[in-house]
Structures are given as structure tokens and as C-alpha cells.
C-alpha positions as CSV (number, residue, x, y, z in Angstrom):
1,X,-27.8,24.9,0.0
2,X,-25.6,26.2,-2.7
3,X,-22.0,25.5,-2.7
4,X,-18.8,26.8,-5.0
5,X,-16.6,25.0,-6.0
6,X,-13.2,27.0,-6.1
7,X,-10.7,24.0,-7.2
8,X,-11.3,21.4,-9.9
9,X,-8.8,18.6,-10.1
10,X,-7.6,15.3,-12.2
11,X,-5.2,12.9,-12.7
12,X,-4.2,14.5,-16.4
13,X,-1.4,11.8,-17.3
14,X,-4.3,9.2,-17.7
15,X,-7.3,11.6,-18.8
16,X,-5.9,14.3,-20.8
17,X,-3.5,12.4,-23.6
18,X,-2.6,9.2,-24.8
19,X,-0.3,7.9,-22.7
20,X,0.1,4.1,-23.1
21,X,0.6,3.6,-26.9
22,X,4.4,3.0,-26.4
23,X,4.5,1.2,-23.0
24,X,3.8,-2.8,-24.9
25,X,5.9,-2.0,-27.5
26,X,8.7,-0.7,-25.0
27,X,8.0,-3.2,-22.8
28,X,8.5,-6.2,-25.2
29,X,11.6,-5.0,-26.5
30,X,13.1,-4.3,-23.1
31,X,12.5,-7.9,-22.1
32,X,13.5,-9.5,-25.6
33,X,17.3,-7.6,-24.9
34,X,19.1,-9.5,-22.6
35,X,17.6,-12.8,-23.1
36,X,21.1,-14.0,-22.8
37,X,20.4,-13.9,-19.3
38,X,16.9,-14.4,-18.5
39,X,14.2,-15.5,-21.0
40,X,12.2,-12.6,-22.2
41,X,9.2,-14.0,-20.0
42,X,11.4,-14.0,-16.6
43,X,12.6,-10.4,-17.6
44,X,8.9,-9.5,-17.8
45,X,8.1,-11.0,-14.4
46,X,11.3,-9.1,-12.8
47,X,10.6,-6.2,-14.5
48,X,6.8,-6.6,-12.7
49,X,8.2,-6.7,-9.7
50,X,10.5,-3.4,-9.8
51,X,7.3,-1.7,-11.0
52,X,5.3,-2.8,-7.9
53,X,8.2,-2.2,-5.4
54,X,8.1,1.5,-6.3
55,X,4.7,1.6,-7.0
56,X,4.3,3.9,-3.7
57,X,7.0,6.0,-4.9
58,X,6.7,6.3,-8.7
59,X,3.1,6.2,-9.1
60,X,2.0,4.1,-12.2
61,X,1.9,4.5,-16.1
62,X,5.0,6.3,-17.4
63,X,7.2,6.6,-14.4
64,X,6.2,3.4,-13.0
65,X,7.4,1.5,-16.2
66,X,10.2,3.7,-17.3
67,X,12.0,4.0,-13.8
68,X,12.2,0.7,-13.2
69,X,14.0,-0.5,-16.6
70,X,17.2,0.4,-16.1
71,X,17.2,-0.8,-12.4
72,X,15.8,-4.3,-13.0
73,X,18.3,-4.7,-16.3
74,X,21.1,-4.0,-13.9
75,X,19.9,-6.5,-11.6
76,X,19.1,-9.1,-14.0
77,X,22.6,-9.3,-16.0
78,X,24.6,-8.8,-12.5
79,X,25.3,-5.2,-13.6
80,X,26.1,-6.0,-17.1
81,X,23.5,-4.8,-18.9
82,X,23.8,-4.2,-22.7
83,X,23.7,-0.5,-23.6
84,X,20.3,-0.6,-25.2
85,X,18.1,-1.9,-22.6
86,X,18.0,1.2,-20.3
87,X,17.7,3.1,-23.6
88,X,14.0,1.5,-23.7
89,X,12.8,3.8,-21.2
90,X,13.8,7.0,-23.2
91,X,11.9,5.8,-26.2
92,X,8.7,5.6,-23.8
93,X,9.8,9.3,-22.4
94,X,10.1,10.3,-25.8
95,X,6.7,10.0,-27.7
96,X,4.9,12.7,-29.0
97,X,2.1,13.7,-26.5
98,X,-1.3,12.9,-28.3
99,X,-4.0,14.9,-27.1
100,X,-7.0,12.8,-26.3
101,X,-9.8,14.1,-28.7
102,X,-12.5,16.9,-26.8
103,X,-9.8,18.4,-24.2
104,X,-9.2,21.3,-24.9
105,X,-13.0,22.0,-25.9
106,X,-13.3,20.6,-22.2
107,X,-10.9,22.5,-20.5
108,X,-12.2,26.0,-22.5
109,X,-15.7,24.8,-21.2
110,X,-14.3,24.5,-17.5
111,X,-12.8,27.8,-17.4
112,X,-14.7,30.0,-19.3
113,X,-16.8,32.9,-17.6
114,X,-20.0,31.6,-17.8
115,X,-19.3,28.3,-16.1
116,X,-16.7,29.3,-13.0
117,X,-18.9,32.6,-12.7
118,X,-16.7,35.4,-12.9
């Protein structure tokens, strides 16, 4: 039996370009910020858990980590948070998209004539 296949799908955020080069870096610095409140381990742990509570909602990688930062800095300085901390996630949002090497040979290979057959 010969079947065709008329959609072809992925996940591109995590197979089509570097997406986690920022998110330590980001991460670190977000937690190191208002240590005048919580040690930067404890910010990590909070920040954790604001990731996982909207992990049905957000999804993971960028959104999952970005989303949460100003909402868990917020919560963590009683809604006092120092100006930079939310500005964390922008610097995430903001990295150049890097291209993982071979996609676009891929995706000419995917949709070229002689592999979809028209």
C-alpha cells in the first residue's frame, strides 16, 4: 500500500535554530539581581516553579523562561522589583536567531519537486 504524505510537521523552535545559548547566561543574571531579597539560589528555585506552573500554557524553552521572569521578580521582592530584572527576559528575546547548520539544505530537500512529487 502506498500512502502520501500531504503535511510534514516540527517543532522548529528546538530543531531549526539555536535557541538556548542565552537562556544560562539570562538565567544567572536574573537570579543574581535581587539577591537583596532572596539568595540567587532561592530565586532560581522560584523562578523553577513559575516556569512549571505555566508550563501548560507557555510551552518550554523561550516563552517558558522569559514569561515567567518578570512575574516571579514581582513576587519575590513583594512587588519591588529593581528595573533590570524583568529586562532579563528581553535580552533572551533579543538574540540573533542562529540557524542550525544543514536547514535550509533540508528544508530545499523537503520541498523540492522531485521529493513532494509535483
Amino acid at each position: 500500500m502506498h500512502h502520501h504524505i500531504n503535511v510534514f510537521a516540527w517543532d522548529a523552535d528546538d530543531n531549526l535554530w539555536v535557541n538556548e545559548t542565552g537562556f544560562p547566561g539570562a538565567e544567572k543574571q536574573f537570579t543574581t539581581m535581587p539577591e537583596n531579597f532572596l539568595p540567587g539560589y532561592l530565586s532560581a528555585k522560584e523562578l523553577f516553579k513559575t516556569e512549571i506552573a505555566h508550563m501548560l500554557r507557555y510551552g518550554h524553552r523561550v516563552k517558558a523562561l522569559t514569561l515567567p521572569m518578570p512575574e516571579t521578580a514581582l513576587r519575590i521582592t513583594a512587588n519591588t522589583v529593581p528595573t533590570a530584572c524583568p529586562g532579563k527576559s528581553r535580552d533572551v528575546l533579543n538574540k540573533p536567531v542562529i540557524i542550525q547548520g544543514g536547514v535550509e539544505t533540508f528544508i530545499s530537500q523537503i520541498t523540492s519537486d522531485t521529493i513532494c512529487g509535483h
